[in-house]
C-alpha positions as a Python dict, from the first residue, in 0.01 Angstrom:
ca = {
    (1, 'X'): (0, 0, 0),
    (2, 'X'): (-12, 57, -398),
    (3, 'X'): (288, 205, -599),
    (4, 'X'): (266, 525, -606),
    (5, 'X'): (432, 784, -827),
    (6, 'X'): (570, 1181, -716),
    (7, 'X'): (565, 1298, -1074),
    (8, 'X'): (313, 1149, -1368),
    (9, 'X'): (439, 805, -1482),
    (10, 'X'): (282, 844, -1826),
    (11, 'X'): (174, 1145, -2069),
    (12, 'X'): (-123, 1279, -2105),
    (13, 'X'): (-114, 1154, -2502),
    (14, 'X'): (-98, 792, -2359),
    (15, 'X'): (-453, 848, -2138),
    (16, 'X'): (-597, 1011, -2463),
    (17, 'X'): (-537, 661, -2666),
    (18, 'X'): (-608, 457, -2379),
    (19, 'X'): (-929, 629, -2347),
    (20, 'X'): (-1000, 607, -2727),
    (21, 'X'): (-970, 230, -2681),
    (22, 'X'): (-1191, 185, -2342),
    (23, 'X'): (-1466, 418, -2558),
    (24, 'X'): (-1450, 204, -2886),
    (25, 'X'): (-1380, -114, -2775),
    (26, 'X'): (-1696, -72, -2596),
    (27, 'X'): (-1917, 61, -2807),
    (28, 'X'): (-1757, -113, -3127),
    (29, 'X'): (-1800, -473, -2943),
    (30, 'X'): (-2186, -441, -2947),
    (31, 'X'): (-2124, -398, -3351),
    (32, 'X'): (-1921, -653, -3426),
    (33, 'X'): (-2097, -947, -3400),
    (34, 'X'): (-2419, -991, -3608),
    (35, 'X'): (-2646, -1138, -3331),
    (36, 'X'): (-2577, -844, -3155),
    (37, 'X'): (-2615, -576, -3387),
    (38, 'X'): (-2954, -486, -3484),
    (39, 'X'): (-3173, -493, -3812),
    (40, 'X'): (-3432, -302, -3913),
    (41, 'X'): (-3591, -333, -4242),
    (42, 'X'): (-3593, -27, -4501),
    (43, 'X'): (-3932, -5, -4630),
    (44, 'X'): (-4135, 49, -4268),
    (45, 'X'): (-4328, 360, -4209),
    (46, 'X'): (-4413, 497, -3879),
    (47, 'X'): (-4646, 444, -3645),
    (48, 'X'): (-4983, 272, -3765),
    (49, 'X'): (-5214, 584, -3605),
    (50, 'X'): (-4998, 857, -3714),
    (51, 'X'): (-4867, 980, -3417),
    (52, 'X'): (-4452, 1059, -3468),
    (53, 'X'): (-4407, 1030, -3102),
    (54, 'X'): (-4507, 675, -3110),
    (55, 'X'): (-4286, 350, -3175),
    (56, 'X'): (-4404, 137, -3483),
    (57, 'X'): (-4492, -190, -3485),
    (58, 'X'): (-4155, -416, -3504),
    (59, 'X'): (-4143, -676, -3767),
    (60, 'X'): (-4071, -1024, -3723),
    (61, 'X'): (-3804, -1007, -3895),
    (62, 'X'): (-3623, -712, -3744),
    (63, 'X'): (-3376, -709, -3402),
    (64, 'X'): (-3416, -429, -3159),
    (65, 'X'): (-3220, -352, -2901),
    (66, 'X'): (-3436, -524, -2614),
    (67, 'X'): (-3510, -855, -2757),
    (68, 'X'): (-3341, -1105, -2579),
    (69, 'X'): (-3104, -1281, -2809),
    (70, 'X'): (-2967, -925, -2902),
    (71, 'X'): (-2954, -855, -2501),
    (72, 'X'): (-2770, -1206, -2457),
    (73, 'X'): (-2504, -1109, -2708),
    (74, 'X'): (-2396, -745, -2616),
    (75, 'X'): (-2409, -855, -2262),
    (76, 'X'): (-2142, -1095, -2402),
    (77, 'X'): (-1958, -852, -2549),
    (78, 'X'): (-1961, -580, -2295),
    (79, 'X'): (-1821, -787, -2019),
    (80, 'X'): (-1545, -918, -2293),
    (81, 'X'): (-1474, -536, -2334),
    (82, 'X'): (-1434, -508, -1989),
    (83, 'X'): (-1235, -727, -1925),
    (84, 'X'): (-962, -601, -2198),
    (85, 'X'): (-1040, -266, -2061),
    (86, 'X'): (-897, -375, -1726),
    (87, 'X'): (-616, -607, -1853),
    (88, 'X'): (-502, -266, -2021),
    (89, 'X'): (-509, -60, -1732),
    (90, 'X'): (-296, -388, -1582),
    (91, 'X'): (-24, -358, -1811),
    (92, 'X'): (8, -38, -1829),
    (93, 'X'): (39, -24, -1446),
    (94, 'X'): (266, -336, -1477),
    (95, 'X'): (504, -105, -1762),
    (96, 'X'): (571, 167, -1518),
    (97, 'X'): (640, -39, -1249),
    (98, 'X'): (1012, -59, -1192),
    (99, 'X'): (1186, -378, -1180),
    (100, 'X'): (1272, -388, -827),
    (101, 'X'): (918, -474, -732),
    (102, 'X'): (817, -764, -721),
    (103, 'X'): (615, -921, -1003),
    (104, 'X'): (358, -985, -1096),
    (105, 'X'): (138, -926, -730),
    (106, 'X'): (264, -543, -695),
    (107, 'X'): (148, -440, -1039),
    (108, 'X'): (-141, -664, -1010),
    (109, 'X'): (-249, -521, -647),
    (110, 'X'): (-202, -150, -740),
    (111, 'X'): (-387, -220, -1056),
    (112, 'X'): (-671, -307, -828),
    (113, 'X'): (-621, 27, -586),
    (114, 'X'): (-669, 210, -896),
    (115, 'X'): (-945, 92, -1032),
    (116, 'X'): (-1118, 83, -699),
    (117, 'X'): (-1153, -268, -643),
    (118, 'X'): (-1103, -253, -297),
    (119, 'X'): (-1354, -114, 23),
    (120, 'X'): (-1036, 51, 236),
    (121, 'X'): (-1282, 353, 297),
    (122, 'X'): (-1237, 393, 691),
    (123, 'X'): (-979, 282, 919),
    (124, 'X'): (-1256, 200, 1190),
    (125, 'X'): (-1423, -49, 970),
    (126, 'X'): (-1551, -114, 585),
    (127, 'X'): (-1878, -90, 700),
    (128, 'X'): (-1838, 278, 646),
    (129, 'X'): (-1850, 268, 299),
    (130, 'X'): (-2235, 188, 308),
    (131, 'X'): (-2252, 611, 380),
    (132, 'X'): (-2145, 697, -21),
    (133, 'X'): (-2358, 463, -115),
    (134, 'X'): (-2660, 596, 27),
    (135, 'X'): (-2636, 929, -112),
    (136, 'X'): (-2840, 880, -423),
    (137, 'X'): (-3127, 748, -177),
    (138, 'X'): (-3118, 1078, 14),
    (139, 'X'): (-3128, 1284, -336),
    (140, 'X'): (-3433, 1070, -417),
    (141, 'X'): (-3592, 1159, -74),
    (142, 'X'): (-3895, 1360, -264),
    (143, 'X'): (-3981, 1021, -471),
    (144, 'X'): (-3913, 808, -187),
    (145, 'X'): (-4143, 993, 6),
    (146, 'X'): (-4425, 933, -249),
    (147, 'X'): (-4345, 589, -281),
    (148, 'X'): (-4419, 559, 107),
    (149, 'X'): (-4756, 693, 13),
    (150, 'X'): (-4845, 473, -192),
    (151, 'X'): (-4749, 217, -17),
    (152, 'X'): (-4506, 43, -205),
    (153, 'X'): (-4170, 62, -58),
    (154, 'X'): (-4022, -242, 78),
    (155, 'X'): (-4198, -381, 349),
    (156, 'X'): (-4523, -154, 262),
    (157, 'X'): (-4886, -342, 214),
    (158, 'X'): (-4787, -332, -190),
    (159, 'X'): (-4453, -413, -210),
    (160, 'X'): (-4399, -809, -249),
    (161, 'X'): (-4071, -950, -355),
    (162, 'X'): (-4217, -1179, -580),
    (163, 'X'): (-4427, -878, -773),
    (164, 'X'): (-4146, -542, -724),
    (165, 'X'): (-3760, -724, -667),
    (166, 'X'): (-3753, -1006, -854),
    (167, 'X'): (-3904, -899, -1185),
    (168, 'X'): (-3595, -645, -1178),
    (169, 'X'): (-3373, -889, -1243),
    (170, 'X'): (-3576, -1155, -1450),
    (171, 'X'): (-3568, -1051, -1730),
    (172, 'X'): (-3275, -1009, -1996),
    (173, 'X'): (-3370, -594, -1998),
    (174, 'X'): (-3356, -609, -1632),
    (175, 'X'): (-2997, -810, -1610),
    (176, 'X'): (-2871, -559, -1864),
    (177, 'X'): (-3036, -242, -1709),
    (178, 'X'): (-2990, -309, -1343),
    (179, 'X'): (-2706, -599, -1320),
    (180, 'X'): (-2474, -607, -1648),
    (181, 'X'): (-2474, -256, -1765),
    (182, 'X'): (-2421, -32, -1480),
    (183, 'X'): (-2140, -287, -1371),
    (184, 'X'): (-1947, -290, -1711),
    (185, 'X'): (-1974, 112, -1761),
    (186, 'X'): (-1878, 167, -1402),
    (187, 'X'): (-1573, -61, -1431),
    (188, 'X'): (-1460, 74, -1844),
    (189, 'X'): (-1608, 451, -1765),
    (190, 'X'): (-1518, 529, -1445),
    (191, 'X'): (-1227, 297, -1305),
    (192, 'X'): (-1038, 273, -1620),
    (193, 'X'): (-1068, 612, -1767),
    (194, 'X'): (-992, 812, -1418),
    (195, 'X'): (-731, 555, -1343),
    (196, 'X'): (-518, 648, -1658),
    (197, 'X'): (-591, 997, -1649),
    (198, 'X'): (-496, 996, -1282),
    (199, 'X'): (-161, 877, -1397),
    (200, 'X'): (-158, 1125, -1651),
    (201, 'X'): (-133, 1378, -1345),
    (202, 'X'): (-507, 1541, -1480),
    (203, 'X'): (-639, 1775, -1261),
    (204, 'X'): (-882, 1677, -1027),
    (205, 'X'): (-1148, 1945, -1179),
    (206, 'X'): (-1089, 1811, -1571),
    (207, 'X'): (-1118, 1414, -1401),
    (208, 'X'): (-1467, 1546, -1248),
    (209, 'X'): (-1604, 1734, -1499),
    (210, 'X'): (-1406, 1629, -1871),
    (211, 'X'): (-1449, 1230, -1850),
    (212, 'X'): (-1741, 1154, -1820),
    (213, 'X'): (-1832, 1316, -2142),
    (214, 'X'): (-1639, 987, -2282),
    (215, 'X'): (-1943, 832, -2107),
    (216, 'X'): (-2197, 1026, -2232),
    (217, 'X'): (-2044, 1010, -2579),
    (218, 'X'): (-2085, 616, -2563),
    (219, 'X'): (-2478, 646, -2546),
    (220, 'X'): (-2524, 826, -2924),
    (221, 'X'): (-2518, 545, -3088),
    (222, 'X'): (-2832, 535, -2952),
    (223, 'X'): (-3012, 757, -3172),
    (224, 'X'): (-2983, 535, -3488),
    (225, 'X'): (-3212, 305, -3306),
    (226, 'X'): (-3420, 567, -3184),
    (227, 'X'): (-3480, 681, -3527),
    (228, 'X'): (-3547, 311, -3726),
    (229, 'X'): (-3832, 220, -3414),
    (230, 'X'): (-3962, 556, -3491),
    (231, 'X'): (-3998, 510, -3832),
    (232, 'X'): (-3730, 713, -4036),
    (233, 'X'): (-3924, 971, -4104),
    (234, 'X'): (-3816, 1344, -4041),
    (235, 'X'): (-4045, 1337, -3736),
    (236, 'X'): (-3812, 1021, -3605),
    (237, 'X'): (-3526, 1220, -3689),
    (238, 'X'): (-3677, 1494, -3437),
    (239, 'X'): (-3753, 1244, -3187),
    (240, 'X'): (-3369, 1089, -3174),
    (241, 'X'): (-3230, 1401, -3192),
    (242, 'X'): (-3403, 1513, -2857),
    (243, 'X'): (-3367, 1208, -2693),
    (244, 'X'): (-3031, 1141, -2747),
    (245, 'X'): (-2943, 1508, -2675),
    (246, 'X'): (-3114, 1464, -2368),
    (247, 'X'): (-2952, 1161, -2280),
    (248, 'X'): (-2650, 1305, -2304),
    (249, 'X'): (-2692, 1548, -2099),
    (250, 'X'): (-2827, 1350, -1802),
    (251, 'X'): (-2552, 1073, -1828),
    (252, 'X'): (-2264, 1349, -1874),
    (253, 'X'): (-2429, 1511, -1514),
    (254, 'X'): (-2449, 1171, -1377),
    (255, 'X'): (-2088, 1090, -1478),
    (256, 'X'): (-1964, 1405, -1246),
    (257, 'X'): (-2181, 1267, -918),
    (258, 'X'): (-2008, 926, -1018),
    (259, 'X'): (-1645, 1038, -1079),
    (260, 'X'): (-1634, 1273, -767),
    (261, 'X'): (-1785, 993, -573),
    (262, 'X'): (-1506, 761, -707),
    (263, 'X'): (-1214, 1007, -649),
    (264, 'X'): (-1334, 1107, -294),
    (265, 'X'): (-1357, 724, -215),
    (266, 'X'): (-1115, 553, -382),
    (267, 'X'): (-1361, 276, -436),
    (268, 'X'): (-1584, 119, -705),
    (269, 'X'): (-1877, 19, -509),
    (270, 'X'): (-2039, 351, -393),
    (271, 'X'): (-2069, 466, -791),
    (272, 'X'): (-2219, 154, -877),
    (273, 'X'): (-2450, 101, -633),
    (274, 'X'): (-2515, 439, -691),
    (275, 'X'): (-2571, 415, -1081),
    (276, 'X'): (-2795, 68, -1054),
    (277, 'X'): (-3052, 320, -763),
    (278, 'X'): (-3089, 555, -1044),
    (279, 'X'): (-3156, 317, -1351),
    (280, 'X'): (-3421, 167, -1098),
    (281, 'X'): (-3561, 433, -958),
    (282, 'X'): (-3604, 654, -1319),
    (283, 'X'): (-3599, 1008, -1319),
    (284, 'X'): (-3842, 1182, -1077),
    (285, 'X'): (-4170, 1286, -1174),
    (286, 'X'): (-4230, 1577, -972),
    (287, 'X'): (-4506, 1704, -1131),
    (288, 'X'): (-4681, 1399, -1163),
    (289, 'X'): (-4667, 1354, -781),
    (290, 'X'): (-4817, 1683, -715),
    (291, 'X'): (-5113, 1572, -907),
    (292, 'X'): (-5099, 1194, -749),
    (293, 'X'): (-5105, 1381, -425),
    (294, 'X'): (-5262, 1744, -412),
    (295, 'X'): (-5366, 1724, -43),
    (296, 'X'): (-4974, 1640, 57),
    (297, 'X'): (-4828, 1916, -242),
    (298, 'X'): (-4613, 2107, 42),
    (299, 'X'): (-4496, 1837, 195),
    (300, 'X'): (-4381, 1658, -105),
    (301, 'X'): (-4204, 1980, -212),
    (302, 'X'): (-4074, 1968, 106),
    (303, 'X'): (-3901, 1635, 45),
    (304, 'X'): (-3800, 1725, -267),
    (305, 'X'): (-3554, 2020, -92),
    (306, 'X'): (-3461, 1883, 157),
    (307, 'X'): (-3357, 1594, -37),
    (308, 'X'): (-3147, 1786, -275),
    (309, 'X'): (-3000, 2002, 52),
    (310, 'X'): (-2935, 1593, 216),
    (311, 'X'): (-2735, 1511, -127),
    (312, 'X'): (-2516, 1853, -102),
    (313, 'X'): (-2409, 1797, 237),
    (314, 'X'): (-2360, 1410, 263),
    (315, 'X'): (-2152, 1432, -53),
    (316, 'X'): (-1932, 1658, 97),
    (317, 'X'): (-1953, 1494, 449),
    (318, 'X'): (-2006, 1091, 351),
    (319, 'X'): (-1774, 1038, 109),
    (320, 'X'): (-1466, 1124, 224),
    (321, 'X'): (-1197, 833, 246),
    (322, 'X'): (-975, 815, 542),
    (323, 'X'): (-676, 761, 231),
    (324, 'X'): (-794, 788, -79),
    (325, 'X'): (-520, 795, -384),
    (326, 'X'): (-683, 980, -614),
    (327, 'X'): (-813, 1266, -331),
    (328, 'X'): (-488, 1374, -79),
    (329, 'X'): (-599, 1521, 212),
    (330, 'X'): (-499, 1896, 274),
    (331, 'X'): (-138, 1914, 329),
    (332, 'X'): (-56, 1610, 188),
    (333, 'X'): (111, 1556, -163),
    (334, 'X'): (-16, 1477, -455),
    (335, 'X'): (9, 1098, -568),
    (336, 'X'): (4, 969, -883),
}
């Protein structure tokens, strides 16, 4: 069992600063190194046809965001953020801990139980926490469904490991996208940041719906590169501007599904698994599979409702933890 608090063992001014130093230590380590940060030159127009909704050509002399050696590095520097991001959480775990415990394994193990390094999701077995993790598949039950027909879910006539798996994953945008990424802003964005705030005594609505704007924050940075591949023109400043709006947006809603799934389970795994099915399967494309499919239109509609009644009730019916620390069950007291 973890050490747990009655009353908030830190303020709410100490989860403020640690946040402020999971946020920037992030995004500032993909700055300060030069082979990760990127270059673009000063005196490039836009694209060659005219077209402000198109990239430009990249020079040879320029580093963008998805060439490798620029990949290789922030991946570098990401995990090294991480990893300072959890030997914080450590010691400030290991500064409230009072000295009659024994050192270093209790702070170490309830620094784990916070940041949900654990699968303790049912008493019956661990196998139960494969049921959070398959809630983003049911969500995606409309694009799934179109996937079957055209053939090209796993085990389908055109689906091949070698041709849809394994090109995920070899490639440095796929480590980053599918592997690295969602790994590293799970562990600094949502295990971290809930975990101090958690000890801050936050409310369980502000931990939902209030932190994961620190995630969506993290993503701006974004739009200077959006605007140098774009050109730097005022149409490029349109174009970031949208996107990163936009981006925003979807990562702060994503953030709540990811933080409620992490406070109802009291584990890591079901947001990450949950965050590498989205970055894989994309946004959906409903209207695009209406005109894919005109003949199946109601049925694919169909899929698409019941998919998004499937997510409302198995994330209230899936992911609830037999003891989770960060959700009490009615009646029982708060822990901190």
């Amino acid at each position: 069992m973890p050490l747990v608090f009655a009353t908030p063992p830190i303020s709410t001014s100490t989860a403020h600063a640690f946040a402020a130093f999971f946020t920037l230590s992030y995004v500032g380590s993909l700055y300060l190194s030069k082979s990760a940060r990127l270059y673009f030159k000063n005196d490039v127009k836009g694209a060659s046809d005219g077209r402000p909704s198109q990239e430009r050509v990249k020079q040879s002399e320029e580093r963008w965001r998805d060439d490798p050696d620029v990949i290789r590095a922030r991946l570098l520097a990401a995990t090294t953020s991480t990893v300072l991001s959890v030997g914080a959480v450590y010691g400030l775990v290991r500064s409230v801990t009072p000295e009659i415990e024994v050192y270093p394994w209790t702070a170490l193990y309830t620094s784990f139980a916070r940041l949900g390094f654990t699968l303790d999701f049912s008493r019956q077995s661990s196998l139960w926490i494969i049921l959070p993790c398959l809630v983003v598949p049911i969500l995606y039950l409309g694009p799934l469904y179109v996937s079957w027909l055209c053939e090209t879910l796993p085990a389908q006539r055109r689906w091949s490991v070698r041709t849809n798996f394994l090109p995920l994953f070899q490639t440095w945008v796929g480590v980053r996208n599918y592997i690295v990424g969602p790994i590293t802003e799970e562990v600094v964005f949502r295990a971290c940041m809930l975990a101090v705030y958690h000890m801050a005594g936050t409310s369980r609505g502000k931990l939902i719906f209030l932190t994961p704007l620190a995630f969506g924050a993290a993503h701006l940075h974004h739009a200077w590169d959006t605007y140098n591949r774009f050109g730097r023109t005022a149409s490029a400043a349109r174009v970031a501007m949208l996107t990163t709006l936009f981006q925003l947006a979807y990562t702060s809603l994503f953030g709540f599904h990811c933080a409620y799934l992490f406070l109802r389970t009291g584990s890591l795994l079901p947001p990450t698994i949950s965050h590498i099915a989205c970055n894989i399967l994309g946004l959906p494309q409903y209207a695009l599979h209406l005109r894919i499919f005109p003949t199946r239109r109601r049925i694919i509609q169909l899929a698409y409702v019941l998919g998004i009644l499937g997510y409302g009730y198995t994330m209230r019916h899936w992911t609830r933890a037999d003891d989770s620390l960060f959700w009490p069950a009615p009646g029982q007291a708060p822990r901190y």
